[in-house]
N, C-alpha and C positions, 0 to 999 in steps of 0.2 A: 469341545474336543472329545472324542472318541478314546476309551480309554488304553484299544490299541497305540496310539498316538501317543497318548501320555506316558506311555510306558516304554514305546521307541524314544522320546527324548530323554526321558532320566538313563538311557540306559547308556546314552554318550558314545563314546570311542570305543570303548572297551570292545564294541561286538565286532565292530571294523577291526580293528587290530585282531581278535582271535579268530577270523574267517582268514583276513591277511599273513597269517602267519602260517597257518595251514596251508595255504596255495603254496607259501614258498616249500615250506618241509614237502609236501608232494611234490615239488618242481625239482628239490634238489634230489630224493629219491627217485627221481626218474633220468636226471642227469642230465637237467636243465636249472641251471642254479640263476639266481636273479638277485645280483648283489646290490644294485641300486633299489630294491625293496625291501630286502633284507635289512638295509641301512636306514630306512625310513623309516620301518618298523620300529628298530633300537631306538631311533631316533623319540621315537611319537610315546615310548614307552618311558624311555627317562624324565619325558617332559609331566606324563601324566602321575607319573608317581611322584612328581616334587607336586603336581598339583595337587594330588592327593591327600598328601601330608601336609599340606598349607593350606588348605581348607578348613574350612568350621564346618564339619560332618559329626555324625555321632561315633561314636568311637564303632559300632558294631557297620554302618554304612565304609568307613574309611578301612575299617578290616576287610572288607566282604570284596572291598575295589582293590586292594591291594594283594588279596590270595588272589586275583583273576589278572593282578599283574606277573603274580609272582607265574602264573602257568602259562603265561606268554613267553615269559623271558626262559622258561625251560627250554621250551618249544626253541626260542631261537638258539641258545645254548647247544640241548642234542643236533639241528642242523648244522650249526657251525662246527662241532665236532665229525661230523661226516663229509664237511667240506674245511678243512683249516685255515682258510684262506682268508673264510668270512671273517674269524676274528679279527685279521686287522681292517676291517670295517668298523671296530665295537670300541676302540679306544679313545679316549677323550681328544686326542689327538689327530685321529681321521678325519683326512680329509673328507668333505662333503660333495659329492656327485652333483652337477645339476639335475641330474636323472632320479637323483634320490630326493633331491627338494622336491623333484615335480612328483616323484610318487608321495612325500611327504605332504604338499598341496590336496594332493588327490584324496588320498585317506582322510587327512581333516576335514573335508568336503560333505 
């Protein structure tokens, strides 16, 4: 294995997710907002940060993954705040889109 290679796999979701969250912050600055990604996104982030914390990493590995969550969920945060809408996307209680499973799907991919 190439060590390109080895170094796309450990590097997981995390790159997916900060490329994804960027398309959306420019979509909604341009005033095309994309709430079933937006939703997948939040989605894909809670799940990775319980992963995170439930992992047996080394404490400085589980730090390094969770300030690169923590600058996603800004990211989604200052969007939502320029669109208010998105937040009731971000409740535990939100309903889930099948448009946002399937961008959920997609990004896990």
């Amino acid at each position: 294995m190439s060590q390109r290679q080895h170094r796309s796999e450990q590097a997981g979701i995390l790159p997916v997710l900060a490329k994804a969250v960027r398309e959306v912050e420019t979509g909604v600055q341009r005033g095309r907002s994309q709430p079933a990604k937006f939703q997948a996104i939040a989605l894909l982030v809670r799940e990775e940060r319980a992963r995170v914390n439930g992992a047996a990493s080394t404490t400085a590995q589980r730090d390094a993954q969770l300030k690169r969550l923590d600058g996603i969920a800004t990211i989604l945060a200052q969007t939502a705040a320029r669109e208010p809408y998105l937040l009731t996307l971000l409740g535990d209680d939100a309903e889930v889109s099948d448009s946002a499973r399937r961008w959920k799907r997609e990004l896990q991919v």
